[in-house]
VOLUM-198547 format. One record per atom (N, C-alpha, C, CB): residue in three letters; x negated, z, y negated. Coordinates in steps of 0.02 Angstrom, whole numbers, padded with zeros to 5 digits, always signed. Atoms other than C-alpha are relative to their C-alpha. Glycine has a CB too. Example, Ala and Ser with C-alpha at 12.3 -4.5 7.8 and 13.67 -1.06 7.14 Angstrom:
BEGIN
ALA-00045+00000+00059 ALA-00615+00390+00225 ALA-00045+00000-00060 ALA+00050+00062-00001 SER+00042-00003+00059 SER-00684+00357+00053 SER+00039+00037-00055 SER-00020-00071-00023 
REM end
This chain:
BEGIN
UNK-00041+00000+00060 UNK+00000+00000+00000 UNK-00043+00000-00063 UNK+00047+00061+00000 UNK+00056+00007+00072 UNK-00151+00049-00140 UNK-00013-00087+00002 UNK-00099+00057+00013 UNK+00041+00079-00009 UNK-00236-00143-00085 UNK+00065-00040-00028 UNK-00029-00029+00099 UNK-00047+00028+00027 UNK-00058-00222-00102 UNK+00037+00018-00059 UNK+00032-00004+00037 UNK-00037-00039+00032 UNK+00020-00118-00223 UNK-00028+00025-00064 UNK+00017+00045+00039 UNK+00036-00057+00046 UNK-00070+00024-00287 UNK+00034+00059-00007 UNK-00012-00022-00071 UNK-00047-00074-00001 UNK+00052+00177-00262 UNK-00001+00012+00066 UNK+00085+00000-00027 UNK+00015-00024-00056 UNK-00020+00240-00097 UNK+00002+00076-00011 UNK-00063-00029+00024 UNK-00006-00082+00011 UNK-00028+00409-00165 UNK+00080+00023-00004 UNK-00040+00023-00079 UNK-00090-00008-00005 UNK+00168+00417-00166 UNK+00020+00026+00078 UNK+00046-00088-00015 UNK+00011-00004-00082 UNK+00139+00420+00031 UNK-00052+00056+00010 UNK-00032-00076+00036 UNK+00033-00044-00021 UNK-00021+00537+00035 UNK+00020+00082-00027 UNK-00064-00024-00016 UNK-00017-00075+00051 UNK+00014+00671-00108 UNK+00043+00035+00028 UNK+00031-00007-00076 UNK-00049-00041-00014 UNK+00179+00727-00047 UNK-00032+00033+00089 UNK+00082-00050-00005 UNK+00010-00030-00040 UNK+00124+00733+00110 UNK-00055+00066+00015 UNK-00002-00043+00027 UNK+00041-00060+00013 UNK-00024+00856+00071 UNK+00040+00046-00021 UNK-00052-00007-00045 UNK-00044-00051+00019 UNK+00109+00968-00009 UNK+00039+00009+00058 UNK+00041-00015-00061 UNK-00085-00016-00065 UNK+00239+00971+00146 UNK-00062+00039+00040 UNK+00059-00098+00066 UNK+00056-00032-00045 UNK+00055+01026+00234 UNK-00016+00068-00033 UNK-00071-00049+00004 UNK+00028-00066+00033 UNK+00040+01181+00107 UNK-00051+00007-00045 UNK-00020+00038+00043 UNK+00070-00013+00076 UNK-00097+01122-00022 UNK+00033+00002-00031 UNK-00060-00047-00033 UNK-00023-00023+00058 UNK-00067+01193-00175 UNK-00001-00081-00049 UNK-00055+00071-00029 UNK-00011+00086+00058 UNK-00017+01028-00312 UNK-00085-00002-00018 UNK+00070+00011-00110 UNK+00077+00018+00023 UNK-00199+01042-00383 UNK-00039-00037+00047 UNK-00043+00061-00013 UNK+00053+00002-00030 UNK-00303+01050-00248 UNK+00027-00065+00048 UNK-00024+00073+00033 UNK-00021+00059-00043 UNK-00188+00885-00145 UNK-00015-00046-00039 UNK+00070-00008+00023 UNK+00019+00060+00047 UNK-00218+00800-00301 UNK-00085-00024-00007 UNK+00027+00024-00078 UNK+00083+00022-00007 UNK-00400+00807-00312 UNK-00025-00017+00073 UNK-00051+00065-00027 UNK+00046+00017-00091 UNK-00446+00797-00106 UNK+00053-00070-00007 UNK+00020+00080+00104 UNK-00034+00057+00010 UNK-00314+00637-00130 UNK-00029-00042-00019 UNK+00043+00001-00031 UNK+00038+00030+00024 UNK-00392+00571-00267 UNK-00067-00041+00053 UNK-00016+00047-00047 UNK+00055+00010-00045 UNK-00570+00591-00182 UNK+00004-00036+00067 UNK-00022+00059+00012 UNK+00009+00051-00052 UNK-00509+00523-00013 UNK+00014-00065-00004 UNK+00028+00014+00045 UNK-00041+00063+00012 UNK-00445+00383-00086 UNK-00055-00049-00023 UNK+00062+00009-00058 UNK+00057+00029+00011 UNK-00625+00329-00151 UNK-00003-00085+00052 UNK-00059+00064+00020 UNK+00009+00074-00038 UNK-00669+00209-00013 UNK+00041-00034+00042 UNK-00050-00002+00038 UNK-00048+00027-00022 UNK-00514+00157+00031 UNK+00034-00064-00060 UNK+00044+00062+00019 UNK+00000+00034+00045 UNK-00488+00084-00143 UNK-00059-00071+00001 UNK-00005+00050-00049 UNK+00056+00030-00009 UNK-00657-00006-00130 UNK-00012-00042+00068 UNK-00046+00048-00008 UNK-00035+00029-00047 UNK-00604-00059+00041 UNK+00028-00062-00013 UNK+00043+00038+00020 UNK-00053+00035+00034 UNK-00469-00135-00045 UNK-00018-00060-00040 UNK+00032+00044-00043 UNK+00035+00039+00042 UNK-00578-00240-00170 UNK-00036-00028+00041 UNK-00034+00028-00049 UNK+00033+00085-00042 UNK-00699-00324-00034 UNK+00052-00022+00030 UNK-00067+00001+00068 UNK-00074+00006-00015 UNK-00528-00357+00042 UNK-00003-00088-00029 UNK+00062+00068-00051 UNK-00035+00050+00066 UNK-00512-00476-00109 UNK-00061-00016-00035 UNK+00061+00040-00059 UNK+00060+00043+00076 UNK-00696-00534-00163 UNK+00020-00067-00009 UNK-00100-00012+00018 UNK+00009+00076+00027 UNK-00640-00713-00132 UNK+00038-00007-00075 UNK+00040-00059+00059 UNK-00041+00021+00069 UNK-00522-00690-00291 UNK-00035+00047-00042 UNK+00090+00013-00003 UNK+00036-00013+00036 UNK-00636-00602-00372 UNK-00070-00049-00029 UNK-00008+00050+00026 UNK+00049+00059+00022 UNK-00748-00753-00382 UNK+00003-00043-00083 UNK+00016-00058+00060 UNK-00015+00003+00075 UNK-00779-00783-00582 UNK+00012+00017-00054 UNK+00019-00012-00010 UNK-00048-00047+00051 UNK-00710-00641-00647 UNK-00081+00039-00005 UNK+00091+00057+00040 UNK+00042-00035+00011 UNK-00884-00575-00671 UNK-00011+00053-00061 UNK-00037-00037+00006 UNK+00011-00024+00063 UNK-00896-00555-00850 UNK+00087+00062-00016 UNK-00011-00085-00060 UNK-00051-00036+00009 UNK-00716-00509-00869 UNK+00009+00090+00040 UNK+00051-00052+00021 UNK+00007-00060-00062 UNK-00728-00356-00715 UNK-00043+00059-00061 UNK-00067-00033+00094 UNK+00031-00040+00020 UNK-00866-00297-00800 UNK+00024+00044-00081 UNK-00058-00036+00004 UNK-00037-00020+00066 UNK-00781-00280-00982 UNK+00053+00075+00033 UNK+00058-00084-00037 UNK-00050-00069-00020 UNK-00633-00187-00902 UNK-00022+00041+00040 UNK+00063-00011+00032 UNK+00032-00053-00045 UNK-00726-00089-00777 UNK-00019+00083-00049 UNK-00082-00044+00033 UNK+00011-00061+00069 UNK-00801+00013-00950 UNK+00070+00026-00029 UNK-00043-00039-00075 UNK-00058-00029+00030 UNK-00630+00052-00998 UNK+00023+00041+00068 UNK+00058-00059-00034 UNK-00010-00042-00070 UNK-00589+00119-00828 UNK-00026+00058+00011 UNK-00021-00031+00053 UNK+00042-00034+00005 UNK-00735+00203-00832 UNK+00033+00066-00022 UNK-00048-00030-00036 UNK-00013-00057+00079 UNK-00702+00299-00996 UNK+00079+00038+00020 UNK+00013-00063-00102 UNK-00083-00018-00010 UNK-00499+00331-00947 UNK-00039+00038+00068 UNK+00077-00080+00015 UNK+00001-00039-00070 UNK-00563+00394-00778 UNK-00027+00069-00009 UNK-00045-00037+00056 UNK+00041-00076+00052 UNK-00688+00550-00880 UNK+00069+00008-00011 UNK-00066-00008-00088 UNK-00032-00013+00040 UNK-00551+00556-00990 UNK+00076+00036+00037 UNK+00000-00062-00040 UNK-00054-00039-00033 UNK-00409+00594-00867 UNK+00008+00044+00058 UNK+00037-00035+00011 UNK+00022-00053-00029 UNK-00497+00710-00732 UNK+00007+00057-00038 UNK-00059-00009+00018 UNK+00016-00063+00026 UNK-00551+00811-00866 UNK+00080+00038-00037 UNK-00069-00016-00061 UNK-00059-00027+00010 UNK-00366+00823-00925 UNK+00035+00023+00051 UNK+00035-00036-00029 UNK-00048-00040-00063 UNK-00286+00868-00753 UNK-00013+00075-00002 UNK-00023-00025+00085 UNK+00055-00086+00002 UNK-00434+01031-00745 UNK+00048+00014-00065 UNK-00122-00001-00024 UNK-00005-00056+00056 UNK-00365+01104-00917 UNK+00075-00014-00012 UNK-00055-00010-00075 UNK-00081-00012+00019 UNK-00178+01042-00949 UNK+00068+00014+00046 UNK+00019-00058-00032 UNK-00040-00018-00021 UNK-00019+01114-00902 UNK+00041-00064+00061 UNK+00029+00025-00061 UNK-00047+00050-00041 UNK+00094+01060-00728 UNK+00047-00046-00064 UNK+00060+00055+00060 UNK-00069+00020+00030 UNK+00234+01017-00862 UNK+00002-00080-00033 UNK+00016+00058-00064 UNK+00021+00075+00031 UNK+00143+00876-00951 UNK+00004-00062+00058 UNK-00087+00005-00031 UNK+00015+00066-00042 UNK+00114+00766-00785 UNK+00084+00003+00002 UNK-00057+00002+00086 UNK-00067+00020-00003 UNK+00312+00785-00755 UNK+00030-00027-00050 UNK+00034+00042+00015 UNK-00061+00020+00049 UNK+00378+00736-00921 UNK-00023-00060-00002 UNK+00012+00037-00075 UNK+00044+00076+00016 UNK+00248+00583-00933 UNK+00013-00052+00047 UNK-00084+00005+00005 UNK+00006+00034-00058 UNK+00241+00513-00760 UNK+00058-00052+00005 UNK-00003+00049+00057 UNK-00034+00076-00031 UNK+00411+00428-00750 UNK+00012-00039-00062 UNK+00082+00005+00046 UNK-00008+00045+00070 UNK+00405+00358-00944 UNK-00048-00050+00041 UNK-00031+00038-00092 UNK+00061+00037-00023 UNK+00242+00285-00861 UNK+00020-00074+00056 UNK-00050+00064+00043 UNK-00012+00056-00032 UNK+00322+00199-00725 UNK+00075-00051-00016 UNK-00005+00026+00068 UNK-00051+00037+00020 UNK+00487+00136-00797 UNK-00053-00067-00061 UNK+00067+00064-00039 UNK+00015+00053+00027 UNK+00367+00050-00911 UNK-00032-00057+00039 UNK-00032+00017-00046 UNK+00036+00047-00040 UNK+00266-00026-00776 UNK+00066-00045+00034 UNK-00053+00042+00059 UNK-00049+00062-00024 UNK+00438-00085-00695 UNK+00012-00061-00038 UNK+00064+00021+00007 UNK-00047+00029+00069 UNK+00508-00153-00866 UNK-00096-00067-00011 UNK+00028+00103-00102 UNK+00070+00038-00012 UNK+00308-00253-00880 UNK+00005-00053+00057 UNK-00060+00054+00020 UNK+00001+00025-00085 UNK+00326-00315-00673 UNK+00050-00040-00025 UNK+00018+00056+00078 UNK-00064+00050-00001 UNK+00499-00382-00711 UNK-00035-00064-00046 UNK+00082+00040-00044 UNK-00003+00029+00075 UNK+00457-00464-00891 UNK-00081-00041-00003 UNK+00011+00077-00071 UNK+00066+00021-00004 UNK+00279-00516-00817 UNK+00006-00107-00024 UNK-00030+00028+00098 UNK-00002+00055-00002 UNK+00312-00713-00809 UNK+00037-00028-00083 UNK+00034-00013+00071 UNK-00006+00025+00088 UNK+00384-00734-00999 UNK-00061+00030-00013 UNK+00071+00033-00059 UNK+00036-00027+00027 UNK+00266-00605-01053 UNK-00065-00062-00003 UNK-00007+00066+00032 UNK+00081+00025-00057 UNK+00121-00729-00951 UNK+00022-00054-00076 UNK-00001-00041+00131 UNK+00011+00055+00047 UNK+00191-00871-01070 UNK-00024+00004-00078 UNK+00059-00031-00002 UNK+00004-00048+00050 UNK+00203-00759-01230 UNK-00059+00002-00037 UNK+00010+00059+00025 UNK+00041-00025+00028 UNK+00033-00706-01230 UNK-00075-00057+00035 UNK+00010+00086+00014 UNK+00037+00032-00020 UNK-00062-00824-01120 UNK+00031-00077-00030 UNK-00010+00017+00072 UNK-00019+00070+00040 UNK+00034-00983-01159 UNK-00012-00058+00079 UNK-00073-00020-00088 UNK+00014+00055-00075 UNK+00035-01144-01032 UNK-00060-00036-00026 UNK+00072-00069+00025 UNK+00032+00023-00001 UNK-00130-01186-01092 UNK-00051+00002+00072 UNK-00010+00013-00053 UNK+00038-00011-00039 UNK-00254-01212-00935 UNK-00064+00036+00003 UNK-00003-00040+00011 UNK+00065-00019+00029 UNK-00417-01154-01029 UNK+00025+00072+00005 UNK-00025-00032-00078 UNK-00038-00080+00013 UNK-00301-00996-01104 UNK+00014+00027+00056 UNK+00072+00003-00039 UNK-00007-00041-00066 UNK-00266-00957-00931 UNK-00055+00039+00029 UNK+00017-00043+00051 UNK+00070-00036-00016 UNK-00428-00937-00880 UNK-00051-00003-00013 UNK-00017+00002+00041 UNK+00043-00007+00038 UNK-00513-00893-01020 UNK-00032+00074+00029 UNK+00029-00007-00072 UNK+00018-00067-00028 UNK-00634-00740-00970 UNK+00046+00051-00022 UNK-00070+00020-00020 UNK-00013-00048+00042 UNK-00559-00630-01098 UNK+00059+00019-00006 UNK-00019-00012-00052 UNK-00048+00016+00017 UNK-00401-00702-01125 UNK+00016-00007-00064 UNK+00028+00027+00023 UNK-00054+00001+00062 UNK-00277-00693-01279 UNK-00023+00024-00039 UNK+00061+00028+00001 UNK-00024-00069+00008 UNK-00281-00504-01319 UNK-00062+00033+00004 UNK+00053+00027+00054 UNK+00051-00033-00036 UNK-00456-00451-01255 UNK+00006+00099-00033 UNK-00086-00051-00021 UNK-00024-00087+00019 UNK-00429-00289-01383 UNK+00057+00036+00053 UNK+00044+00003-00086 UNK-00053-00059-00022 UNK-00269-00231-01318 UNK+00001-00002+00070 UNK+00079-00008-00028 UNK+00013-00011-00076 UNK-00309-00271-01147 UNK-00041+00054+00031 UNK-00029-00053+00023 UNK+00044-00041+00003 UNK-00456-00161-01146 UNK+00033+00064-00018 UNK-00049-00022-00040 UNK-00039-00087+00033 UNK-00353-00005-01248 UNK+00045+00017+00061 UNK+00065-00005-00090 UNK-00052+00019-00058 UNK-00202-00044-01101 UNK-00057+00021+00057 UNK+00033-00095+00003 UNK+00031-00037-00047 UNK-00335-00014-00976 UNK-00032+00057+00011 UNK-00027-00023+00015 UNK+00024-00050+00027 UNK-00420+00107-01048 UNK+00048+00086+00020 UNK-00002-00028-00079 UNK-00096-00045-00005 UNK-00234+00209-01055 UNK+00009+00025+00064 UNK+00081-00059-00007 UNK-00022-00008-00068 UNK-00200+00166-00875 UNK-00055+00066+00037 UNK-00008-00085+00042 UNK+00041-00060-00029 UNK-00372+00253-00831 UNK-00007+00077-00025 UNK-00063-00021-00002 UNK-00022-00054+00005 UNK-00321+00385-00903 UNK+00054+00030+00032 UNK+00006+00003-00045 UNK-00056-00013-00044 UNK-00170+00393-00827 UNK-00022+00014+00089 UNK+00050-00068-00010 UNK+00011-00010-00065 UNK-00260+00355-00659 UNK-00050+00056+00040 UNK-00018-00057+00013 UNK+00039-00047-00026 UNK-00397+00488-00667 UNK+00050+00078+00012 UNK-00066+00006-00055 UNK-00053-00071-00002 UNK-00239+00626-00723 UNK+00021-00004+00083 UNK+00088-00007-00065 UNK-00037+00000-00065 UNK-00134+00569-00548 UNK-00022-00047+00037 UNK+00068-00007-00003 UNK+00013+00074-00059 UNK-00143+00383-00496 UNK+00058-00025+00033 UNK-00051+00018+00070 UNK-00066+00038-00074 UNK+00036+00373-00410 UNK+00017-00079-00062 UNK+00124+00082+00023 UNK-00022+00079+00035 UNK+00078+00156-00476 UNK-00051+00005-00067 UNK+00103-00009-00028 UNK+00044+00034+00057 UNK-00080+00154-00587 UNK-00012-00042+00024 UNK-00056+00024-00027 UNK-00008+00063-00026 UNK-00091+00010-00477 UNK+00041-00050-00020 UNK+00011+00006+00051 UNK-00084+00026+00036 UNK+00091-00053-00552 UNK-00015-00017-00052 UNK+00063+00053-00014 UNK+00012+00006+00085 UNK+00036-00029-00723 UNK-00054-00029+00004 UNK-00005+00066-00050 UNK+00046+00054-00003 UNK-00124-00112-00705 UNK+00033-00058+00037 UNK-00066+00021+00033 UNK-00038+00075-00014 UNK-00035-00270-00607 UNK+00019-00044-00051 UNK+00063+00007+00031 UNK-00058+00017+00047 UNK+00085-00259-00751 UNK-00034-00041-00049 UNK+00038+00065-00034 UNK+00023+00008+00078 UNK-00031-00249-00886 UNK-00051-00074-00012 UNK-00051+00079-00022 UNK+00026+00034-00015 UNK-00154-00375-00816 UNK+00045-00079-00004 UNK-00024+00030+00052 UNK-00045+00036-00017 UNK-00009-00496-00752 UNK-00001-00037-00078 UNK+00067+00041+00033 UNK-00032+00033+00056 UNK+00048-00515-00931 UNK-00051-00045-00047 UNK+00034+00057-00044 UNK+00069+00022+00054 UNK-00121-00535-01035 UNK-00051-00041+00020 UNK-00043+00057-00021 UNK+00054+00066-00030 UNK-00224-00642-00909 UNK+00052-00073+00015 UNK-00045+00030+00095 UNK-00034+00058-00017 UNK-00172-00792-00827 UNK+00054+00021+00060 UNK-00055-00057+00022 UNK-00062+00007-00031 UNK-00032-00835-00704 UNK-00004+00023+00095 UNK+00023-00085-00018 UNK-00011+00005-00090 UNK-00101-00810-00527 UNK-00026+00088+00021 UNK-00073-00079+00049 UNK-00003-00062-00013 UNK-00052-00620-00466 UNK-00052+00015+00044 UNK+00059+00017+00021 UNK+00054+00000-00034 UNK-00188-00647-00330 UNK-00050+00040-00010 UNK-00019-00046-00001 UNK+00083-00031+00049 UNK-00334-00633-00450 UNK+00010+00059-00016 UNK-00024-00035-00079 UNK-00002-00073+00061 UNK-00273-00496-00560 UNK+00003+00060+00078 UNK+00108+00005-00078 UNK-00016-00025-00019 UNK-00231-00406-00395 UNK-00072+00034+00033 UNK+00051-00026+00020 UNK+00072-00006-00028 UNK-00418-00418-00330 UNK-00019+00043-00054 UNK-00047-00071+00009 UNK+00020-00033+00041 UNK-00452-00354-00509 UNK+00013+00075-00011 UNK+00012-00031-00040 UNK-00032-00079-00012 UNK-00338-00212-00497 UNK-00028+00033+00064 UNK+00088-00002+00011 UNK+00040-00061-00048 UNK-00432-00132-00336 UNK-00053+00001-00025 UNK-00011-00007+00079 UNK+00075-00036+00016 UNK-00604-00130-00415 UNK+00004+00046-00042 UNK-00055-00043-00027 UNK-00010-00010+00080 UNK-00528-00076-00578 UNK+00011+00081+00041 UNK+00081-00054-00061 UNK-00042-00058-00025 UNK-00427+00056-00474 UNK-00033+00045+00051 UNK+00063-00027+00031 UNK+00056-00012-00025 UNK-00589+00087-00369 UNK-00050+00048-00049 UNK-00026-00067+00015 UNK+00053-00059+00034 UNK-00686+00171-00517 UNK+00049+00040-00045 UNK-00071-00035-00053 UNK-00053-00029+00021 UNK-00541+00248-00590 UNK-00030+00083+00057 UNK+00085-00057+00019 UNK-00004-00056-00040 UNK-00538+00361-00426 UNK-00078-00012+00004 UNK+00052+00002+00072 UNK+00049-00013-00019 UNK-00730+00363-00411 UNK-00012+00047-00026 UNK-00036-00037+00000 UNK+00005-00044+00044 UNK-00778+00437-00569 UNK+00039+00043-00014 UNK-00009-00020-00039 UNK-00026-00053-00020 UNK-00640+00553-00538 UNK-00001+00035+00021 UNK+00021+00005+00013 UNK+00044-00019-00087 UNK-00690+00586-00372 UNK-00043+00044-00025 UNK-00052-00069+00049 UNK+00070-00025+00005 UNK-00864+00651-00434 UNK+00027+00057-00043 UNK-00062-00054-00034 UNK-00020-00071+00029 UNK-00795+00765-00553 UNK+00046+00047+00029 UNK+00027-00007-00060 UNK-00043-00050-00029 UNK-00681+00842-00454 UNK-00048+00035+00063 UNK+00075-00037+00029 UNK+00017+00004-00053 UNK-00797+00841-00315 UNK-00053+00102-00040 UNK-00041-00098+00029 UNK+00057-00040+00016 UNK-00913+00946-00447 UNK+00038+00043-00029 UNK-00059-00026-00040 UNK-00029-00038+00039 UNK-00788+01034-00550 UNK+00048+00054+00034 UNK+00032-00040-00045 UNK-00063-00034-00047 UNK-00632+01078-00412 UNK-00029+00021+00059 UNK+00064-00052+00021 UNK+00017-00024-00058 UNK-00628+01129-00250 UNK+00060-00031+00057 UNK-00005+00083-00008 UNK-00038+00069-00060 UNK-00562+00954-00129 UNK+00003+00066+00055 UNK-00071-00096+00036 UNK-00033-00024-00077 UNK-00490+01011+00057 UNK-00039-00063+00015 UNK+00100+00007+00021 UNK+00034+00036-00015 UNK-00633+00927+00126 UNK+00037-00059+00085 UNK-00063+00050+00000 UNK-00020+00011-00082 UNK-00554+00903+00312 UNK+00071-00054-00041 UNK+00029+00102+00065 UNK-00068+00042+00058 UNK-00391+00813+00185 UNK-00035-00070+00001 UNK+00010+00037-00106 UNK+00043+00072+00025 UNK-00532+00705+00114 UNK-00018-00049+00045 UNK-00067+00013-00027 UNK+00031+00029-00091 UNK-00619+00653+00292 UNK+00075-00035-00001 UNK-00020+00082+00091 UNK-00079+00049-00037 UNK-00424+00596+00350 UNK+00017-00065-00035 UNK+00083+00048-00009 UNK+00000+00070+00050 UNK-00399+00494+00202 UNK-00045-00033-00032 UNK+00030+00005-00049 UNK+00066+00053+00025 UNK-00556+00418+00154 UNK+00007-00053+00055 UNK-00092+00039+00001 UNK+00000+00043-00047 UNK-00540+00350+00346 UNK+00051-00040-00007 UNK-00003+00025+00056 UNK-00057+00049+00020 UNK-00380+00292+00336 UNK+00017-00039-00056 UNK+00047+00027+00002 UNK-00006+00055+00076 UNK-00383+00213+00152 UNK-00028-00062+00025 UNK-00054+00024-00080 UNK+00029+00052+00003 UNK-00515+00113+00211 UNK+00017-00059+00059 UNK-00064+00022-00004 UNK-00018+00053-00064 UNK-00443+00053+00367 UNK+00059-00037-00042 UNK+00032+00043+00087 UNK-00086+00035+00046 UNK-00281+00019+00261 UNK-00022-00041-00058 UNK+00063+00072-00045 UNK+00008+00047+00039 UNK-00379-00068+00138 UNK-00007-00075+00038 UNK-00056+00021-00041 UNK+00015+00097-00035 UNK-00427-00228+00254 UNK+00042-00017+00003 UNK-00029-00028+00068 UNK-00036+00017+00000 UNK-00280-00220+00325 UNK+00050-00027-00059 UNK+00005+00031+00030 UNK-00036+00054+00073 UNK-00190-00253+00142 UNK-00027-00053-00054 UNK+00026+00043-00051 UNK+00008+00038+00015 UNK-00300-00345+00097 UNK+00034-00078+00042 UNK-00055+00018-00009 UNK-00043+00046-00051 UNK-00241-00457+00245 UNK+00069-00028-00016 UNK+00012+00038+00060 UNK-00064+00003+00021 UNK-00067-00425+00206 UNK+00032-00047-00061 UNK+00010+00062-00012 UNK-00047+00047+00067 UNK-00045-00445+00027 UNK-00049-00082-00035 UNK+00007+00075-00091 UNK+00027+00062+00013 UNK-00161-00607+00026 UNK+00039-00087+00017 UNK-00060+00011+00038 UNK-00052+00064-00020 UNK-00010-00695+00106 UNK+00062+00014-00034 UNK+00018-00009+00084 UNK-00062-00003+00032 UNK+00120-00639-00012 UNK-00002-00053-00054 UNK+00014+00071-00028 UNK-00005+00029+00051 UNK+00189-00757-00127 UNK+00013+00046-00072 UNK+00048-00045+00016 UNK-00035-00061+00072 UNK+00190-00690-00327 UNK+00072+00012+00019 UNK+00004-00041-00097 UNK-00074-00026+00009 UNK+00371-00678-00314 UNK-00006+00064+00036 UNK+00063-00051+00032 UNK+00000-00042-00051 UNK+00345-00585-00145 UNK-00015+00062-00022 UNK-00039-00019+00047 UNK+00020-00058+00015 UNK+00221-00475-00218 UNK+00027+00051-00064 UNK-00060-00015-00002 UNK-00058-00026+00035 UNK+00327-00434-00370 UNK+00045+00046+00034 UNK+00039-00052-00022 UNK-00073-00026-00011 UNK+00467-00390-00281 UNK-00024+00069+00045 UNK+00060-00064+00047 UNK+00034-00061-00053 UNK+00358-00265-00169 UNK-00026+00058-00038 UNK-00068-00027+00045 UNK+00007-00064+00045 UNK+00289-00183-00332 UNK+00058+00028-00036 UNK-00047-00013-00051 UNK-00065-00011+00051 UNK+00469-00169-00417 UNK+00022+00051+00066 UNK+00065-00084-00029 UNK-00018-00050-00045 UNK+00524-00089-00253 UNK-00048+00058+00015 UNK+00016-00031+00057 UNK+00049-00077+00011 UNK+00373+00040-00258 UNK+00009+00036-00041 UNK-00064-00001-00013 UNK-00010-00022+00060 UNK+00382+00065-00418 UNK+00067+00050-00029 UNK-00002-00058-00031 UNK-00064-00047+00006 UNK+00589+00122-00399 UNK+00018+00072+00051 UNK+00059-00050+00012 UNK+00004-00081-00028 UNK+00545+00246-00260 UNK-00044+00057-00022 UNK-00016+00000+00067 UNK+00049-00069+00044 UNK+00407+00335-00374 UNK+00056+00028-00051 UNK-00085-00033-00058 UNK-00037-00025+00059 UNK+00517+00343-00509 UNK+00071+00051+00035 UNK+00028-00078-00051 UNK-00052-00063-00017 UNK+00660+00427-00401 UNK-00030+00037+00056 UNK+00078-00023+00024 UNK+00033-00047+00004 UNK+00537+00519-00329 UNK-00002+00053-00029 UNK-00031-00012-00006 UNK+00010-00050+00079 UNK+00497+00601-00489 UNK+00052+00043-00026 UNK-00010-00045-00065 UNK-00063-00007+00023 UNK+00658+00606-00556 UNK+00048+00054+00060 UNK+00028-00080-00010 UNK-00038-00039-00047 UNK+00734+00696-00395 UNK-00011+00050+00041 UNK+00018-00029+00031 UNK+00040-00063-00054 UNK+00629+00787-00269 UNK-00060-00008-00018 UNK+00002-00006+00087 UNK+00069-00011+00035 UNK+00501+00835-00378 UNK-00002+00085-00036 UNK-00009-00068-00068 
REM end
């Protein structure tokens, strides 16, 4: 689901809680196991990563920076904040997913070049937008996958493929540099970590496999339906 998707933690998190970790400590050994399962996920998808060199590397530094930036906010701010935020977060990523293919014309345009220009359109607000997300993704991570799709989808070019390859590396140092601080700051459920580091990574080939045969529509319709069980998630049994 992270490789296709990106809301695999919707599936691990709860289940660490039904097991008795305390919300903190499922969130950080989560996070952390989720490392090379993400990265998994990305060789998965180097062939569509072919080109995107310059571009990867631009957004990778915003990832970066959001990933510091939202560890170090989980450690010091209140439960109350991730609940009031979390489902504004993903209703926007739905409302983005839906609105992706005008948006694509909007801001990319049917030029061929503009499509796949390194940078694109927008390169500022693409960069701030990712920047955001990694913040968002170092705080939790459940559909920072969604919202990067989204955000990507709209401001690059037209083929969900690419951006999707882009979204696991992106979503790869998100949880790394997370990872490390939690690893140094918290206190992971190491035996948690072990289970899901293995399994991410097995589940990354496999979606890479998977979602390499979805058509965009397909894969749309797979993040809009992720995307509505986080949100009543949140909203219900939370």
């Amino acid at each position: 689901m992270n490789t296709v998707v990106g809301s695999g933690t919707l599936i691990t998190f709860p289940v660490l809680l039904s097991l008795g970790v305390p919300p903190v400590t499922a969130n950080v050994s989560n996070t952390v196991g989720l490392v090379p399962g993400t990265f998994s996920g990305a060789y998965g998808y180097r062939r569509e990563l072919a080109g995107q060199r310059g571009r990867l590397l631009r957004l990778a530094s915003a990832s970066l920076l959001g990933g510091i930036a939202g560890a170090l906010l989980l450690l010091v701010l209140p439960a109350r904040v991730f609940r009031a935020v979390v489902p504004v977060l993903i209703v926007l990523a739905l409302a983005l997913v839906i609105a992706q293919p005008r948006l694509s014309r909007r801001f990319v345009g049917t030029d061929p070049a503009a499509q796949h220009a390194s940078q694109g359109r927008h390169p500022v607000l693409l960069w701030v937008l990712v920047l955001l997300t990694g913040v968002y993704g170092g705080y939790f991570g459940a559909a920072q996958g969604v919202l990067l799709v989204a955000i990507m989808g709209a401001l690059l070019d037209h083929n969900l493929q690419r951006v999707n390859g882009l979204k696991n590396v992106l979503s790869g140092v998100v949880n790394a540099v997370a990872g490390l601080l939690f690893v140094l700051l918290a206190h992971p459920n190491w035996v948690y970590v072990a289970l899901i580091a293995v399994g991410s990574t097995v589940g990354g080939q496999l979606g890479a496999v998977v979602g390499r045969r979805l058509s965009p529509t397909a894969l749309r319709a797979v993040i809009v339906v992720v995307g509505l069980a986080a949100l009543t998630k949140f909203l219900f049994f939370s």
